[in-house]
Structure formats: C-alpha cells, structure tokens
N, C-alpha and C positions, 0 to 999 in steps of 0.2 A: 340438695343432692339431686340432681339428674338422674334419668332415667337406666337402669340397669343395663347391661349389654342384651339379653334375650329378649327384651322388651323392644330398645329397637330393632333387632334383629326382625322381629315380630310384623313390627310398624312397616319397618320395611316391604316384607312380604305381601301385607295385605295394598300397601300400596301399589304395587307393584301389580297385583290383580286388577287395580283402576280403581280401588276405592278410596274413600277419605277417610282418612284418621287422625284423631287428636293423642295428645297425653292427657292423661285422667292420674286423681291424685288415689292414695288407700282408700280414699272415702266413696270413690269413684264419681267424686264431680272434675269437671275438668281444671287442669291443671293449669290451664292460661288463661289470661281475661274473659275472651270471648269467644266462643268459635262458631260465631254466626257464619264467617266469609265459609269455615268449613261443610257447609251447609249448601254453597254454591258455588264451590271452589275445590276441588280437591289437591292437597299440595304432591309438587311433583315427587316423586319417589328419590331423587337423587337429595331434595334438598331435607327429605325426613329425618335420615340419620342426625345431622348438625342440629335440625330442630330441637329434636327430645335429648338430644344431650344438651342443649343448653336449658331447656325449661327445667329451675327449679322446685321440688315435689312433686314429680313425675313417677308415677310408680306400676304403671299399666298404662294399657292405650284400648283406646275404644274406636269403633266403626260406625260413622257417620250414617245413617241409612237412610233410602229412598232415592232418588234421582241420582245425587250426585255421585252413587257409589254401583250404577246399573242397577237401580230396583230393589236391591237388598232389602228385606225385613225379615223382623226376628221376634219368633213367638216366645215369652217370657214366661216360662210356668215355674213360679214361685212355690208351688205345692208339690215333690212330689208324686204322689200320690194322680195330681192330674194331671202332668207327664205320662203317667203311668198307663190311665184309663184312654188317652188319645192315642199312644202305641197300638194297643190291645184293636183299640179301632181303625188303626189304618199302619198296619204292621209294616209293607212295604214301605211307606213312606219314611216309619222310622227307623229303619235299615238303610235309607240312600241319602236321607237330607241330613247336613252338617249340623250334629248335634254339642253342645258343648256343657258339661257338667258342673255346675256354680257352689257359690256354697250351701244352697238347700235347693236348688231345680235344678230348669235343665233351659237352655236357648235352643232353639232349632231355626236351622237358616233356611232361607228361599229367596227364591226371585221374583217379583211380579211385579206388573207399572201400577202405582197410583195407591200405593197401600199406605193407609190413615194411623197413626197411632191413636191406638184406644185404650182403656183401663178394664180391667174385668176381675171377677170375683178374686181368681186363681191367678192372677199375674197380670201381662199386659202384650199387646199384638202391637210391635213398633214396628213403625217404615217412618215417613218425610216426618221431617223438624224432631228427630230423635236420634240418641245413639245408644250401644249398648256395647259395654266391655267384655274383651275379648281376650282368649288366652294370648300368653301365660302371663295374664294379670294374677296381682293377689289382693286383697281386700285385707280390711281392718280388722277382721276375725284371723288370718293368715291362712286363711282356704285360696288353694290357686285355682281359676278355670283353666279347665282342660277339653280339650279335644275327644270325646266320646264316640261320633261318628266322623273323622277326619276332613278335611274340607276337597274338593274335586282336584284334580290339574288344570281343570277349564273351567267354566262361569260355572258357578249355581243353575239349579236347575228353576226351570219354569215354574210354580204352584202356584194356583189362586187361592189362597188362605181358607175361603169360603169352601170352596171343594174340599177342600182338606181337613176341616173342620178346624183351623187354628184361629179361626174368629170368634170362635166362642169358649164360654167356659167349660172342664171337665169336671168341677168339685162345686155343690151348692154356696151359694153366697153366705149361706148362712154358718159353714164351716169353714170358709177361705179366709176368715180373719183377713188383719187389715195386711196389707199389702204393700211394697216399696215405694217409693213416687219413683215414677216415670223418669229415665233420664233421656228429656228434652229441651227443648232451647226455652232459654232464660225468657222470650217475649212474644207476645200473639201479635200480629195485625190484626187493628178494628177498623171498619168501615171508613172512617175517618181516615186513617191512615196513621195514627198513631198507634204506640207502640205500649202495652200494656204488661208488668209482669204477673205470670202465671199462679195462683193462689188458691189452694184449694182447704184454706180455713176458713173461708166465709162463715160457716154455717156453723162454727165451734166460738163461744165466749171465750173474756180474755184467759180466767183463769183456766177452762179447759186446757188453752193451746198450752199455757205455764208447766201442768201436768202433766204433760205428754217431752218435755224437755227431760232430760238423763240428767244424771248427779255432773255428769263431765260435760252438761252445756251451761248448769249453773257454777261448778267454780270457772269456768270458762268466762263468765257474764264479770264473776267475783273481781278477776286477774285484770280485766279490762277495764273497770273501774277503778281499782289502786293504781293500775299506770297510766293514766291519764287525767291524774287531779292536777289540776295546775298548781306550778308551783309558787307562783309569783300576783301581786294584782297586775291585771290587764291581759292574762293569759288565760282567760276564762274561754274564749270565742275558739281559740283555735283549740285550746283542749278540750270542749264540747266537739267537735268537728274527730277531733283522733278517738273520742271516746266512740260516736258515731261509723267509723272507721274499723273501729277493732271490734265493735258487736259486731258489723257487717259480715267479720272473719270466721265468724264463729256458723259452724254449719248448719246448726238448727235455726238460726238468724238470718242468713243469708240472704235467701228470697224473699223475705217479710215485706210484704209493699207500702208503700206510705200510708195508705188508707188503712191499715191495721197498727201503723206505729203503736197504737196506745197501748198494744201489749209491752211494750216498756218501759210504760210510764213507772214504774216502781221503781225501777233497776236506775233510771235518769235521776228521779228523787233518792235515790238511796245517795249517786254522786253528786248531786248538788247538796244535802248535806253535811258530805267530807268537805266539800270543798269551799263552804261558805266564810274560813275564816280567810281567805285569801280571794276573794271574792268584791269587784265594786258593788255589784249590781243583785242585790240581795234577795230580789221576785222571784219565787219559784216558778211561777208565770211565763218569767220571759227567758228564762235556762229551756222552760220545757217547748215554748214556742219555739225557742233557736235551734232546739236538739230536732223537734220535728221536719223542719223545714233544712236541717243539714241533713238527714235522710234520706231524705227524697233525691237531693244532690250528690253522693256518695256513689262516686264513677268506682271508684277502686277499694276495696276492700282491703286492712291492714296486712302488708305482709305479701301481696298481689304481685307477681314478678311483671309490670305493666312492660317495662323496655326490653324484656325478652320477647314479648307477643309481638311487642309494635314491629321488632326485628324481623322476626320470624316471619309477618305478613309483607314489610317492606322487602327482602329477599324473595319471595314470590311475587311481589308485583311488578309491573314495569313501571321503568324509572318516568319521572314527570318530563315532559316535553324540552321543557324551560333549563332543563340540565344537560340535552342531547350532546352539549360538544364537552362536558365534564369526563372526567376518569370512570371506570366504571366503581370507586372505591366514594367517588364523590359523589356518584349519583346513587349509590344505595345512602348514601348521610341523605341527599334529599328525600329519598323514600322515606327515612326512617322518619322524616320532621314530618311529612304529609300522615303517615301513621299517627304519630302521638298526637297530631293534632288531630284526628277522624276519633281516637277515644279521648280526646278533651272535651271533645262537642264543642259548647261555647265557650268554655275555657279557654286561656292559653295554656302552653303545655312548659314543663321544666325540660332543663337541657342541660347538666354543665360540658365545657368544653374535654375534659378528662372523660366521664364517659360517653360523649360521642367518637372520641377515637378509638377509643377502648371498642366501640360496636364497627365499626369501620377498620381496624387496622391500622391506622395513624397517628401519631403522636398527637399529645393536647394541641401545641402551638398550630398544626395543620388542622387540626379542626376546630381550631377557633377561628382560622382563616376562613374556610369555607365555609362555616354560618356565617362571619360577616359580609362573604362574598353572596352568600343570600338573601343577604337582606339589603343588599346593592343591587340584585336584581329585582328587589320587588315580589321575591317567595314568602320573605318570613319580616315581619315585623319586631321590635324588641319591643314587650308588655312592661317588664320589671327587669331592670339590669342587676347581674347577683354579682355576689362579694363574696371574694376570697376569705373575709376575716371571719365573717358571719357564716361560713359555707354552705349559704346560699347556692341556687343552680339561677342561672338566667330564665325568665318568662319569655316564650317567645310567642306568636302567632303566626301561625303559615296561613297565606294568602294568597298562595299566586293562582285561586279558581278553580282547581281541578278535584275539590275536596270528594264533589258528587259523580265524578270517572269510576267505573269497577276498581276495587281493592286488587285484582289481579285479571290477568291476562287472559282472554277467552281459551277454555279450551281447543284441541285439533280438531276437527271435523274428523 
C-alpha cells in the first residue's frame, strides 16, 4: 500500500519549503532502503508526489534535518511533563516556534547551522544525520501528529538551541525512564573511512537484549523460522541466507550488527534443528558459521521494496554520460541499472526484462533490447543469464565507471 493522499499532500508541502523528506512506515523507520542520498540530496518537489505513491508501506513522511533541509532541527521531548517545564521557561519561544504534538510529547522546530543530534534524559535534540516524523503521520499506536503551534509562511526562525535552553534536559534522568532511539542514519563514518552501524546494546548481555524484545518480535522470530526451512537437500545455503533475510525484517532485529550476531544464536539453532532431516551437512557449527557470516552480507531486508528506491533515486539523478543520445525512457533504465548496482555493492544486481519496462514504460521485448544494447556498450556485464522456466531474473553488473559520480545532480546556487 502506498502512501495515503494527505501524506503526500504533506510531503509535498514540506518539500516545497526546501526540505528533504523521505516516507517512513507506522513504525516510523523509513520506508525505502536507504535514505542516505536524502541526507545530501533533497528530492525535487515535483518528483515527490510519484515517489510516495509508489513506495510500498508508506504511512507518514519524515523531515530529513540539518543542512540539507536549511538548518532544521527539532527538539524531541518524549516526557511531557518536560515540554512542559521548558514552556514555563521561555514562554515566548513556546508561542512562536513550530510545535507539533506526538503520541506522548511534543517536537518543536528551529533553525540553526551546525546543530548535532544528541540523546538526553527527556528525549533527544536532532539536527544532521537525523530525521524526525512529521504530521499528519500516524504511528503504530494510531496517535496522528499534529500541528500545535503551526509552521511559518517563511523559513523557521533562527534559535540556537543552547540560548534556548533545548540542549538540555527538563526532567531528572533519573525519572525520564528509557527513551525512543533516535531516528538517525543507519551508519557513522570512522576515521578510516569505513562505514559502521549504529549500536547502542554494547553494554547489555545477550539475554538482557532477548528481554527487552515484545511477544510480537518473538512470534515474529517464530514465523521466520517455519518459512524458511528448506525443503529439499541442497537447499540448506540459500534458505539460511532467506532466514537471515527475514530476521533482518523484523524491527527489533534490524540494526543488529554482525559483532552482536550471537544474540541469535538460539533462534539459528532452534532452525537448524527443524531442518536437519533434510539437511547434507549435519555441523551445527557450520549452519551457525554460514548464518553468521550471511548477516553481515544481508544488503536487503525481506520484503524491502529495493527496485522502488533504486527508481526513485534513478529519477532524481542524471542520466550516465554514456546514454546522452538514448531516449529519455532509455536513459532512466540506465539510471535505474547504475542504481541497483550502487546498492549491490559487490554484487551483481537482478533485473528481469518484464520489470524493467514495467519501471520505464516499455514493453518487456524493448527492454530486453536496451539492456542488451548496454551491454554492447560496455555499461553492464551479464553475471548469470535467467530463465524463463526457473523464473529466474538475469545477474547483471554495470560497469561503465561512474558508480563513485553523486547519486544526483547538484543543487542551484
């Protein structure tokens, strides 16, 4: 299901101010693969509408904040109570800055360059590499945000959080109980320059984090293991790989980074169990070795609408060089294959020829022509050729160099 009509209506709007916005699902993580590029990219306003209406489990939109969106952040008071007591203290401000009513707080907007997202007792103060949902979202409880102090006709106003006192907490830590996570980007830059995801159970043993799981993450966990017993011998690999795949789907799971796998060591041995009579390879050992190390690998989460994102960004980018005298029907199919290949990584990416025109507009037979017309020019390579019988999609690899170009087109000056 796609995004409601007031949602994009919504999306629209804010874009339309200059900010970035993604679709976010009830749960309010976001709705499409990735929305890194949204981070330094904000999509144009014309091409949002088609967006969210094509992103399926779309159920609200959220506002990308810090740079890309002029400076936006947004003070998170999860209590409350200390909403309440920062009013009291700086009343004017609570009467002119864009307040918005959640299901147990309150966001209040501003503007200011260079504002850090941080974690605090009572909530959290988000600016760069964060977002936060925005009305008329609704959430998994069916609480909508709403609009309590209205948003401007012109830009947000100027506040530096610190003056304002929204850098810190209004309610002891010792009474703000635990708190939301942060909705921010799935990865940090380390010194190195790689890419690390965000984890903040360090410091909780396996079975704590287990406890902390809902009755609806464990038959979640349940569900995922009975549909992914292999059926047959020699289907062991790839239905370790789906079972890996559909934990991933599960929201309490999600983020889990490789270095904490072994909080599912249980749940791997409960399915290698079921599944040992149809099973060559009998080691628990090497089930839980393979499931480990397919985790790590695990680009897309089951059920992940990957060829809508890839669209969505290919539509926003400009086309690859190497396409300039194609249609322009032709050279959004090259965008889209430079796309699925940027979230292959090293992979090759699938394709079949039915939905590539199905994303383009074209019939199958014309876009089967124009991927082999790419891979005449030396764009795309064929990995694995697929079969109609098996309905398989073809492996491909795009290659034609321009993988490390921006995702999209520099903004205007």
């Amino acid at each position: 299901m796609s995004a409601p009509d007031n949602i994009i209506a919504a999306a629209v709007d804010y874009a339309q101010r200059g900010w970035s916005v993604i679709p976010v699902r009830a749960d309010k993580r976001p709705a499409v693969l990735s929305w890194k590029n949204s981070q330094h990219f904000a999509t144009e306003p014309g091409a949002v509408a088609a967006w969210f209406g094509r992103v399926k489990g779309a159920a609200g939109v959220g506002i990308v904040l810090g740079a890309v969106s002029g400076d936006i952040y947004a003070r998170d008071f999860d209590i409350a109570s200390a909403y309440e007591g920062w009013a009291r203290a700086f009343p004017e401000l609570a009467r002119a800055l864009p307040t918005v009513r959640t299901s147990r707080g309150f966001h209040v907007y501003a503007r200011w360059k260079g504002v850090r997202t941080a974690t605090l007792p009572d909530g959290e103060l988000r600016g760069e590499g964060a977002y936060v949902v925005a009305p008329p979202s609704q959430n998994g409880t069916a609480a909508i945000y709403a609009w309590l102090v209205p948003l401007p006709a012109g830009e947000l106003t100027e506040v530096d959080p610190g003056a304002a006192g929204l850098d810190r907490a209004w309610i002891a830590e010792s009474k703000a109980g635990a708190t939301e996570r942060t909705e921010r980007t799935e990865t940090t830059e380390t010194p190195e320059g790689t890419e690390t995801t965000e984890d903040t159970e360090d410091t909780e043993d396996d079975e704590a984090i287990r406890a902390r799981w809902c009755e609806k993450t464990h038959v979640a966990i349940e569900s995922a293991i009975v549909r992914t017993l292999p059926p047959a011998h020699g289907k062991r690999n790839a239905h370790l790989f789906r079972l890996a795949r559909a934990l991933k789907s599960i929201p309490a799971l999600a983020n889990l980074p490789a270095h904490r796998v072994r909080v599912l060591r249980p749940y791997v041995h409960d399915w290698y169990k079921r599944a040992l009579p149809t099973m060559i390879t009998k080691e628990f050992c090497t089930t839980w070795g393979d499931f480990a190390h397919g985790w790590a690998r695990v680009r897309h989460a089951e059920g992940e609408d990957v060829l809508g994102a890839a669209m969505e960004a290919a539509e926003a980018a400009l086309a690859p060089s190497w396409a300039s005298d194609y249609s322009p029907s032709c050279k959004l199919l090259a965008s889209l294959c430079r796309e699925l290949q940027r979230r292959a990584g090293s992979d090759p990416f699938f394709l079949s020829a039915i939905k590539a025109g199905e994303c383009v507009g074209v019939d199958k037979g014309t876009a089967y022509r124009w991927l082999t017309a790419f891979v005449a020019d030396g764009a795309l390579r064929i990995e694995v050729l697929g079969s109609a019988q098996s309905g398989r999609a073809t492996r491909y690899r795009y290659i034609a160099g321009d993988l490390g170009e921006p995702a999209h087109p520099a903004p205007a000056a």
